[in-house]
DOLUMNU-778083 format. One line per 10 residues: number of its first residue (from 1); their letters; for each residue z, y, x of N, C-alpha, C. Coordinates in nm, 4 decimals, decimal comma. Layout:
NUM) A) Z/Y/X/Z/Y/X/Z/Y/X; ...
end
This chain:
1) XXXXXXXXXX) 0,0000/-0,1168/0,0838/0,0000/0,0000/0,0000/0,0000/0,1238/0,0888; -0,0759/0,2346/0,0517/-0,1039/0,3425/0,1096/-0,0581/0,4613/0,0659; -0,0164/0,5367/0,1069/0,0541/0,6424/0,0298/-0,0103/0,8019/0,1013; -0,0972/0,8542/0,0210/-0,0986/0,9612/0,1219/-0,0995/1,0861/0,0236; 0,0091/1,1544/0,0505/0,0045/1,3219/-0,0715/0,0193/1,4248/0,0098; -0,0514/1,5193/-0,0426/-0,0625/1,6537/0,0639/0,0499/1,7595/0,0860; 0,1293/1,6842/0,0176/0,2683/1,8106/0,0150/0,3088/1,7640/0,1489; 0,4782/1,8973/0,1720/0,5421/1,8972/0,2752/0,6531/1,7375/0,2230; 0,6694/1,7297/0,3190/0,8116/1,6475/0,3839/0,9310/1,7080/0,3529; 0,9305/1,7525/0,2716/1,1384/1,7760/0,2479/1,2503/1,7521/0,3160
11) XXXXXXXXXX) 1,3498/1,7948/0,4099/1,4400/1,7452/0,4679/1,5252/1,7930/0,3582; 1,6891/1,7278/0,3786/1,7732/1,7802/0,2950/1,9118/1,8403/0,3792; 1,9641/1,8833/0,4041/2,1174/1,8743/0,4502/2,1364/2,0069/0,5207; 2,1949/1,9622/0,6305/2,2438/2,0955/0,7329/2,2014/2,1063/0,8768; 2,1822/2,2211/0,8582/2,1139/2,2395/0,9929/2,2313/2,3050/1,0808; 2,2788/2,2442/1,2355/2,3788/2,2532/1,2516/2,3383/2,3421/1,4240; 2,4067/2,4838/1,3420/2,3487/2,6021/1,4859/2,4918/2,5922/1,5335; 2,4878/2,6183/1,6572/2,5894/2,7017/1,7235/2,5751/2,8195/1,8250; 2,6168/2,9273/1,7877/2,5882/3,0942/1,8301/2,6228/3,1040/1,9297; 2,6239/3,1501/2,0457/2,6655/3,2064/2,1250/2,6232/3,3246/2,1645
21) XXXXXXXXXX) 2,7885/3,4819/2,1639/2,7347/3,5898/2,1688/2,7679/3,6002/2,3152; 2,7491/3,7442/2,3563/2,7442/3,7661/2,4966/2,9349/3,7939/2,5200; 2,9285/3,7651/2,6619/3,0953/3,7390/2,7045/3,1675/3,9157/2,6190; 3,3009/3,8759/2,5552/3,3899/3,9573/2,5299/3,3293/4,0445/2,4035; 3,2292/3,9844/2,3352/3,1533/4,0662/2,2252/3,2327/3,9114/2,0602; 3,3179/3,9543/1,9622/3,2996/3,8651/1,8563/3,1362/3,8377/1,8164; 3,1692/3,7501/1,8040/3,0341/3,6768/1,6879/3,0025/3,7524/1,5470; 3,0769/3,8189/1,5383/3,0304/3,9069/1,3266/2,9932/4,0497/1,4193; 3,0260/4,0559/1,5362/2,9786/4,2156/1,5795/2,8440/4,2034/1,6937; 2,8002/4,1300/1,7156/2,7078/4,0490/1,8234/2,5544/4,1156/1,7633
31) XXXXXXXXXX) 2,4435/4,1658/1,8198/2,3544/4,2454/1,7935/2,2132/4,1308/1,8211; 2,2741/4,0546/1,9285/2,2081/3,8855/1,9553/2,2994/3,8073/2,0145; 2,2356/3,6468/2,0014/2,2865/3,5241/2,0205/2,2293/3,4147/2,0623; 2,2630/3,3658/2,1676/2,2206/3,2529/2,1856/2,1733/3,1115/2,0619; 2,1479/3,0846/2,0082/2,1361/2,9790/1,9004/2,0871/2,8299/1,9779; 2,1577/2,7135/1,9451/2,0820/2,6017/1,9607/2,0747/2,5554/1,8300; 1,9884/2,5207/1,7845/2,0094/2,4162/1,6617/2,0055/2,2748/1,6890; 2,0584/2,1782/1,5700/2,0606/2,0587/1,5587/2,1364/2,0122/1,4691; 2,1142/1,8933/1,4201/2,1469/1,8151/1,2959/2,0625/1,7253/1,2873; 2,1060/1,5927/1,2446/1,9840/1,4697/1,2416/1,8930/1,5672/1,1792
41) XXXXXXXXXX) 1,9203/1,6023/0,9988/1,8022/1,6246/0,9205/1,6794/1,6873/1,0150; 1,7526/1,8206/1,0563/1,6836/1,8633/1,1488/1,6151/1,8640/1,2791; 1,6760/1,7808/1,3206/1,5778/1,6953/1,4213/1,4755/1,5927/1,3938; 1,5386/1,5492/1,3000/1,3545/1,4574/1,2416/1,2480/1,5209/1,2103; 1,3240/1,6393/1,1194/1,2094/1,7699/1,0510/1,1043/1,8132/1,1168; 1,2155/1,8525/1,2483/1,1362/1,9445/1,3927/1,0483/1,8206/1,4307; 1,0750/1,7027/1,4752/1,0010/1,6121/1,5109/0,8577/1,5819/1,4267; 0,8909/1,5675/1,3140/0,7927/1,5640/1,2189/0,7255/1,6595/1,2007; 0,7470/1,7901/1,2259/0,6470/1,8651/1,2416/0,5312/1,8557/1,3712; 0,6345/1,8725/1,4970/0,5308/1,8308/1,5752/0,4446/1,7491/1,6160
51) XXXXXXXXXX) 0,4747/1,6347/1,5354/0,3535/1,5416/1,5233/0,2321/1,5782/1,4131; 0,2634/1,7276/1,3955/0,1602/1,7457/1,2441/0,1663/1,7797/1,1320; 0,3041/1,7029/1,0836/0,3077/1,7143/0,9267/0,4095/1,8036/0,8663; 0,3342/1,8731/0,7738/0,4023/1,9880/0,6917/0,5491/1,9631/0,6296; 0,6578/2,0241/0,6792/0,7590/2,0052/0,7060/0,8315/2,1236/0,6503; 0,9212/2,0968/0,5328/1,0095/2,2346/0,4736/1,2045/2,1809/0,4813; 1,2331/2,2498/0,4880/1,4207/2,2101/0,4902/1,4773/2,2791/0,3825; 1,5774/2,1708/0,3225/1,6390/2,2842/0,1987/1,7582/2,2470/0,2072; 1,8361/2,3438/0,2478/1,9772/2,3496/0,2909/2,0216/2,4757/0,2216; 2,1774/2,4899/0,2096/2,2520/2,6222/0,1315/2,3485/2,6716/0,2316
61) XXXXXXX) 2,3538/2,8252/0,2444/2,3928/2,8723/0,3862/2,5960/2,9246/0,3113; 2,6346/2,9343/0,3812/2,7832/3,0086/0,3209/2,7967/3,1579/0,2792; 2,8638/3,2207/0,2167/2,8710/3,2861/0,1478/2,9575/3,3965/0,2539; 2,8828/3,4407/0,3232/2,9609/3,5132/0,4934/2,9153/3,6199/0,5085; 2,9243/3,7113/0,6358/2,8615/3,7747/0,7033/2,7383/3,7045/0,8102; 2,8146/3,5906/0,8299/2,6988/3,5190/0,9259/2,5801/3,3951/0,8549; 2,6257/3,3636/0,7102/2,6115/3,3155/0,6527/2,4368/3,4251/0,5704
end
């Protein structure tokens, strides 16, 4: 069986950043940041894109300043 539909790939969950601002600056006052991301979802996503395929993430962010 063959399956082929032209939509994106859906990931679901959290995408898991961690910030880093510059030495002796808080993080809610920081103007830039280092970011890495990662999270399975999101690493398959990213993966799956770069092999090609149209790739969207639907995750819900917190209710913050950084958020």
């Amino acid at each position: 069986m063959r399956i082929n539909r032209p939509g994106p790939i859906l990931c679901f969950g959290e995408v898991m950043l961690r910030l880093g601002a510059p030495p002796g600056v808080r993080l809610v006052s920081a103007h830039n940041f280092a970011i890495h991301a990662g999270g399975s979802e999101a690493n398959a996503g990213a993966l799956l894109a770069q092999l090609g395929r149209r790739v969207e993430m639907i995750t819900v962010l917190p209710r913050s300043p950084l958020g």
